[in-house]
C-alpha positions, -999 to 999 in steps of 0.1 A, spaced: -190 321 467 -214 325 438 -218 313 411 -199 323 376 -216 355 357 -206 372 323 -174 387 324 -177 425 337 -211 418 353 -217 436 385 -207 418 419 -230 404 443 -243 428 471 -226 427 502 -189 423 491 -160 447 509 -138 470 489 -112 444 485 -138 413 474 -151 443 450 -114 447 437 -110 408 436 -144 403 416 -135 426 390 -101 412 386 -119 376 381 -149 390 358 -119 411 335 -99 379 337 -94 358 298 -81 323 298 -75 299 324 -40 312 341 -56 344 343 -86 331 360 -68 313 382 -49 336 401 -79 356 407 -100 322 418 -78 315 449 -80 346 465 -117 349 456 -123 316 468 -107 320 504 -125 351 504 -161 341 499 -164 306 514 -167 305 549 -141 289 571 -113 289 539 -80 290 547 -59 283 516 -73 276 478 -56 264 446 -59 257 410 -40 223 400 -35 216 366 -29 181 349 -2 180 324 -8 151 315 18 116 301 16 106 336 32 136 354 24 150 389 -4 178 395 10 215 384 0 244 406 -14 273 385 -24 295 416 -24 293 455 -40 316 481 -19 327 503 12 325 474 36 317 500 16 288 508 16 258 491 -15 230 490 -1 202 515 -4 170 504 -41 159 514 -48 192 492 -25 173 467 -44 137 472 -78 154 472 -68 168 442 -57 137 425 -87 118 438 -111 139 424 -97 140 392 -93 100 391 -133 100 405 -145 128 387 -167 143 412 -163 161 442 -135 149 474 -132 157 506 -101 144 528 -93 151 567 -64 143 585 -63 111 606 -51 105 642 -57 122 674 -47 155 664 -74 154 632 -101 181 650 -75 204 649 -60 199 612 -72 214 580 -97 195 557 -91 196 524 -115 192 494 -116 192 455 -138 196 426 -127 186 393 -125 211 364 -144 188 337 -145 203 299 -163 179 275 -157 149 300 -125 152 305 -108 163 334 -79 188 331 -75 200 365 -89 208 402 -99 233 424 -88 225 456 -96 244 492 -78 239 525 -109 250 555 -111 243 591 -135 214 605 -169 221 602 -199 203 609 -215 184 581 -241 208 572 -212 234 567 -186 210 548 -221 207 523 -227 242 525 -190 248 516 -185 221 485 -217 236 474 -197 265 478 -167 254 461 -184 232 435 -199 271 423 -168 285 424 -150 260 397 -176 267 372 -157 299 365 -127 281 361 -148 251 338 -154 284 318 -121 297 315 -110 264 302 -132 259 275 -122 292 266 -90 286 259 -100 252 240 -121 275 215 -93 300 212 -71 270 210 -90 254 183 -100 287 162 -62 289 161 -51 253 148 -82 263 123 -66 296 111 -32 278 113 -42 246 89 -62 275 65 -28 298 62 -13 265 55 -38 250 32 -34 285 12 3 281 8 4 248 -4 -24 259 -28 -4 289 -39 27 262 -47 12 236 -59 -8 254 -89 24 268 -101 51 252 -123 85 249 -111 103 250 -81 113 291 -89 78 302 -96 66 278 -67 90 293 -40 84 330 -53 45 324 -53 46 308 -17 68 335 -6 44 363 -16 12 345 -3 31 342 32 43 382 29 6 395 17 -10 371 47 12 377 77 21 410 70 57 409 64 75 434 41 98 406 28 99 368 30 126 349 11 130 313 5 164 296 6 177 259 -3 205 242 15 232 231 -10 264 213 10 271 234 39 257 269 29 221 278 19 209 295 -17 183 323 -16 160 307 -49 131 333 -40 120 364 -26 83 380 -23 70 404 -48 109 401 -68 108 383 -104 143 385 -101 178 398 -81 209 393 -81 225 366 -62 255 391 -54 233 415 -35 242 421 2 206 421 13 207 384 -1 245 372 12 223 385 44 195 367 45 212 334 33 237 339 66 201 344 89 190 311 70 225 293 79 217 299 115 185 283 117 195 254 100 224 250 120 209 253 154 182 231 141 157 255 152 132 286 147 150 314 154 136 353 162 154 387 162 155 404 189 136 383 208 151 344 219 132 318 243 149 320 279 151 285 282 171 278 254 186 310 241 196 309 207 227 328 181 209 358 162 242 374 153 233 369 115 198 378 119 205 409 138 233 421 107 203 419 88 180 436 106 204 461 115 213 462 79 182 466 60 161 484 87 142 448 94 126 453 133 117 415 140 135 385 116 121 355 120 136 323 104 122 290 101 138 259 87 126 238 58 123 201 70 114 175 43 127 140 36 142 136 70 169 165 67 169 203 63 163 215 30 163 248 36 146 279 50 122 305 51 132 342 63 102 367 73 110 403 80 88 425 99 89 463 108 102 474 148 65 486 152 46 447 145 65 421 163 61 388 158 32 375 183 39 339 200 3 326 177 18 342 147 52 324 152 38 289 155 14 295 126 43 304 101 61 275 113 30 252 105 25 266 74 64 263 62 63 225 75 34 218 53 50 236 26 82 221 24 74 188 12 58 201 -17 92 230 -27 112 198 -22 96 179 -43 91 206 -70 131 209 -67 137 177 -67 114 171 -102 131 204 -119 169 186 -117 178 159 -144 173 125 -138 216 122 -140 216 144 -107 187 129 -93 206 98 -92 236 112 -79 220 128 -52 205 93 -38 238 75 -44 256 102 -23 230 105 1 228 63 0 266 63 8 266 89 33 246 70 53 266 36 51 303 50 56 290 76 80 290 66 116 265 46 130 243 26 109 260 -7 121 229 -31 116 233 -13 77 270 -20 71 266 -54 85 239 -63 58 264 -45 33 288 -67 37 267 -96 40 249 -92 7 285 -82 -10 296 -121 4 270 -130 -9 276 -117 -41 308 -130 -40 301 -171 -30 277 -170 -63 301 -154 -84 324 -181 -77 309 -211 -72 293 -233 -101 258 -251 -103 245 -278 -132 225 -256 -152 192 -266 -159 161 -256 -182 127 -261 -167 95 -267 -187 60 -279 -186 57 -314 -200 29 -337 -209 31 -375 -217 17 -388 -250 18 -421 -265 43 -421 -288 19 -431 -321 -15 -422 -312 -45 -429 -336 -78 -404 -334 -111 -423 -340 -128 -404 -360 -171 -402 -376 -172 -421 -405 -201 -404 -416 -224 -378 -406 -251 -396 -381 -262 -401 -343 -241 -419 -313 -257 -454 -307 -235 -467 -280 -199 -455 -260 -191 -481 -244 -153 -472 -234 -140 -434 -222 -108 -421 -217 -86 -442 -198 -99 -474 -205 -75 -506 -220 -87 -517 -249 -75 -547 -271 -72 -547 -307 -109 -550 -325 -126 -543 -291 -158 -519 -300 -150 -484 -287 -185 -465 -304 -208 -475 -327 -235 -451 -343 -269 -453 -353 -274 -477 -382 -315 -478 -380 -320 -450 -407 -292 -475 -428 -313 -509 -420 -340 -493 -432 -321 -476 -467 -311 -516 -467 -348 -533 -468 -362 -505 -491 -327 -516 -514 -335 -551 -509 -376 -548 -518 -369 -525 -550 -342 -553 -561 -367 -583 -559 -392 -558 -579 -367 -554 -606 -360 -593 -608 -395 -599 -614 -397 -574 -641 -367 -588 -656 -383 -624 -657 -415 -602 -673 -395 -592 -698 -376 -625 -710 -411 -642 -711 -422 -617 -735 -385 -616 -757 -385 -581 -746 -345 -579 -751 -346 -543 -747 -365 -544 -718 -344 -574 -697 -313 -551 -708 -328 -521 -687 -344 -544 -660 -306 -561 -652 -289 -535 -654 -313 -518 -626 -312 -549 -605 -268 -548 -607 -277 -504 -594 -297 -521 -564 -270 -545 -559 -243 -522 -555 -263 -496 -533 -273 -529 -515 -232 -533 -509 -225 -495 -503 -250 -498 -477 -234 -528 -460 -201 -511 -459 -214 -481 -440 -234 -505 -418 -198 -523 -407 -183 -485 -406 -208 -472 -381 -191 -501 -354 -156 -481 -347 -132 -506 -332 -95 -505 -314 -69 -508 -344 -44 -526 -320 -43 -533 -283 -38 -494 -264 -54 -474 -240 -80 -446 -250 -61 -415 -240 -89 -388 -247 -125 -385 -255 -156 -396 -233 -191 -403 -248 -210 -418 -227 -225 -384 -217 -234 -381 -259 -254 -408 -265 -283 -397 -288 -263 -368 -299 -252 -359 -337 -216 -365 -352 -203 -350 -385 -182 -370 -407 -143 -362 -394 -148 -354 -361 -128 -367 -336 -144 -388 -313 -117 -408 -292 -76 -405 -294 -67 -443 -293 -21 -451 -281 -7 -480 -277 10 -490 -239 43 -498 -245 56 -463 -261 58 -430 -248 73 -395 -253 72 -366 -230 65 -331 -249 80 -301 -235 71 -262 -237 109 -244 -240 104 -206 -236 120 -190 -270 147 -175 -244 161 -209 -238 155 -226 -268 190 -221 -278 206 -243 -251 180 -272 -263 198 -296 -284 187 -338 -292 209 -357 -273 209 -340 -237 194 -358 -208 168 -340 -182 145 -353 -157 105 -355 -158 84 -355 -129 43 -357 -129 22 -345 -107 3 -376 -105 40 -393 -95 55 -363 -78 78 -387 -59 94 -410 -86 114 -386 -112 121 -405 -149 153 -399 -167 145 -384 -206 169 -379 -233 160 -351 -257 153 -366 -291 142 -338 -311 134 -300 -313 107 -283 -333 116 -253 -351 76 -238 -349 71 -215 -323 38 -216 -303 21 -184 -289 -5 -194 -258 -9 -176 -224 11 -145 -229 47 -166 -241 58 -173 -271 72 -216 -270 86 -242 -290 81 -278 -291 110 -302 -272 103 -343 -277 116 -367 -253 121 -401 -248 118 -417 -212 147 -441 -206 139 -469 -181 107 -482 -168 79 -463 -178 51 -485 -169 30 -465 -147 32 -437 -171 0 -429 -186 -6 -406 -217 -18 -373 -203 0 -372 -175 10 -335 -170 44 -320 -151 72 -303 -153 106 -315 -173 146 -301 -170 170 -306 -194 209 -304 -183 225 -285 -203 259 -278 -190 279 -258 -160 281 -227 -152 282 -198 -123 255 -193 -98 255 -153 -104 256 -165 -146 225 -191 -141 199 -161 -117 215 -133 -137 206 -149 -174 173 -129 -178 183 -97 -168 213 -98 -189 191 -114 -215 171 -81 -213 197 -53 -212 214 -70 -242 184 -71 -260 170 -35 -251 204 -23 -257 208 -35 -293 175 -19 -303 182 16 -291 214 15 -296 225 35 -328 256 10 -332 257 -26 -344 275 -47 -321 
């Protein structure tokens, strides 16, 4: 057999009247199926020694070959046709098979040629031929392998027409959409969609309807501002809508699938009706129930073509999302509500849905123990340990760092040296004081030799100014040694990385606490400062100590609130109770303070009840 040529090209020389008939039938031939039936005969026609051909098919999820043609029809492939078949698609190249045993010479041999479009294989040619040497079985899968190029053909065929149409179908869709989505509304949505779909499929009227309980709402109809709800035509249409959504399906007057037949009554009272040839109805799916539908009406003389059906029902499935949601925004947020309740219970007293009651009635037990039973209530804050009376070490006067010889952390006993500045610049002040005195002495003794009482006056009373500079200069000279005013630990400051560096006079250089006194200062949020009163007793934990908790007793609460990281705060002191020895000031945890007993559902439920009081009271137009 030759190879494929253009469709209506002229057959090969040397064909009989009935392989001419046969080649036009397969040049005329469009899509595969077509193809197909006029490949077999062809096929047992042109290759030598042929006795039956067919076209298998693979439909795919793991399903056995189909047969799209055989040659002779009353034949069908036996099954090494059927494992040649399988083989060839599995191998993707050509297969011959021949009966085994002694009776194999006089059996048919059967061989296959896949039918490969873009690498995959969807199908076989298959041919059933007497034994042949092997220079004929070659000169026949040459044959054969020819033969399934028109088939190749066909299928890619029908994959372009295939995917021109899912490209026209997502465009009519895409339009649609567009045509809802810029309006406002769900009315001027529906009644914009509905005209798009009328001017592009070529309907004379397409109405849009909403399912509301049992029975379905005409909201829009193609090229009509307005109608009346009362209207025949639209008590119709809403009936053809009811039918659809009822069987769950698309449904199409006169014309039903013979598989499935389905009801048309309603649509053919409308067609009948209103002079409506083809009525074609198509359900609105959106949020996993039918929302509605959409109606197209069509004169007797332009039916509804199988393409054109499954591109209006892609184009209504893309478009119902958006009409429900457009619905859905247009109803106040009171029904809105509603509708999810009802639809919420529905679902949980409706049958079914066990695993959903269960967890129902779990969470409402739930509810229940916590309402009932009682828990110490408790009030949680972040605490720090301080030494109870804590003395800063401040710069006696502006100068330079000399010497650090403690840091935070460190024991120290009372008098112990904890800093000392610079004192060179003072030294020096001091021997410049000290030379200028012994000048004026001199000059004094000058003057008493030469009775000069006016002059001795001025001379002592400039040696007593040296003096006392001499003495203020001493002083500052013992201040700039900074020592421990009584045995503690240093709780905060480290110098030793400052040495050399300036200090002005008041600055903090070290925090100084004694060992044997502590308090524990707690952050209460303002929300719970109200339960906070001296007296109650709590529990601190550190996280240096996480596993040894220290009883507290609140001993008083600061009435200044604190903002810092987002929360506004107020200042709780504490006392520990008990050993406290391997406490150390600036140790950082959490604290809680018992306050009292109450309900589980109370003690989880305090901050949003805390809330809905509060926001209530401020938009509330009464004082309660």
């Amino acid at each position: 057999m030759d190879g494929p040529a253009e469709p209506q090209s002229p057959p090969p020389s040397g064909l009989d009247a009935s392989e001419r008939a046969l080649w036009a039938q397969l040049s005329a031939a469009e899509g595969l199926a077509a193809t197909a039936q006029a490949w077999a005969p062809m096929a047992c026609a042109r290759i030598r020694g042929a006795q039956a051909a067919a076209v298998m098919l693979d439909p795919g999820d793991g399903r056995p070959l189909r047969v799209a043609a055989a040659h002779p029809a009353t034949r069908l492939p036996s099954g090494e046709a059927l494992a040649a078949a399988e083989s060839a698609l599995a191998q993707a190249r050509g297969v011959i098979r021949g009966a085994a045993g002694p009776d194999a010479a006089d059996q048919p041999v059967a061989m296959a040629v896949p039918i490969l479009v873009d690498g995959r294989a969807l199908g076989a040619g298959v041919l059933e031929m007497s034994p042949q040497g092997p220079e004929g079985m070659r000169r026949a899968m040459r044959s054969l392998q020819w033969a399934c190029a028109w088939l190749r053909d066909a299928a890619r065929a029908d994959a372009a027409a295939a995917e021109r149409t899912r490209y026209e179908q997502v465009g009519h869709a895409l339009h649609v959409v567009v045509a809802a989505a810029e309006r406002e509304g769900f009315e001027s949505a529906a009644r914009a969609a509905a005209t798009d779909l009328a001017a592009r499929f070529a309907c004379d009227r397409v109405a849009i309807g909403v399912r509301r309980g049992r029975a379905t709402r005409v909201r829009a109809i193609s090229h009509a501002a307005q109608f009346g709800r009362r209207m025949d035509l639209v008590r119709l249409i809403a009936a053809a809508m009811d039918e659809a959504i009822d069987q769950r399906a698309v449904t199409l007057h006169p014309e039903a699938t013979a598989e499935a037949p389905l009801a048309t009554r309603a649509a053919e009272a409308l067609a009948r009706a209103h002079g409506a040839g083809h009525v074609l109805t198509v359900p609105l799916y959106a949020v996993d129930r039918y929302v509605g539908a959409v109606t197209f009406e069509r004169p007797a003389d332009r039916p509804f073509s199988q393409a054109e059906a499954e591109t209006l029902e892609a184009s209504v499935t893309v478009l119902a999302p958006v009409l429900e949601e457009k619905r859905a925004n247009d109803r106040w947020l009171i029904q809105r509500a509603g509708d999810v309740t009802l639809a919420h219970l529905g679902r949980l007293l409706g049958p079914g849905r066990l695993a959903r009651k269960l967890t129902v009635l779990a969470l409402l037990a739930v509810v229940a123990f916590f309402w009932v039973a009682k828990a110490p209530y408790r009030v949680s804050a972040d605490a720090v340990v301080e030494g109870e009376v804590q003395r800063a070490v401040v710069a006696p006067f502006e100068g330079f760092l000399a010497e650090a010889p403690v840091r935070a952390g460190d024991r120290v006993a009372e008098g112990d040296l904890l800093a000392k500045l610079d004192d060179r610049d003072l030294a020096l002040e001091r021997l410049r004081l000290v030379t200028e005195r012994q000048r004026r002495v001199r000059e004094y003794e000058q003057a008493l030799a030469r009775r000069d009482r006016a002059e001795a006056r001025i001379k002592s009373t400039q040696i007593d100014q040296a003096e006392a500079q001499i003495e203020l200069i001493d002083a500052r000279i013992a201040r700039s040694e900074l020592r421990a005013p009584f045995d503690g630990v240093v709780v905060s400051g480290d110098l030793s990385q400052s040495i050399g560096g300036a200090v002005a006079r008041g600055e903090s250089l070290l925090d100084v606490a004694p060992l044997d006194s502590w308090r524990v200062v707690m952050q209460v949020d303002e929300r719970r400062i109200a339960d906070i009163a001296p007296g109650q007793g709590g529990s601190l934990l550190v996280a240096a100590l996480p596993e040894q908790p220290f009883e507290i007793e609140v001993v008083a609460v600061t009435p200044v609130a604190r903002y810092a990281e987002g929360a506004t705060t107020f200042e709780v002191e504490a006392r520990v109770l008990g050993d406290a020895s391997r406490l150390a000031p600036g140790m950082a945890g959490a604290g809680r303070i018992a306050v009292d007993e109450r309900r589980l559902i109370a003690i989880w439920m305090r901050p949003l009840i805390d809330w809905a009081r509060l926001t209530a009271w401020r938009w509330s137009p009464w004082t309660f």
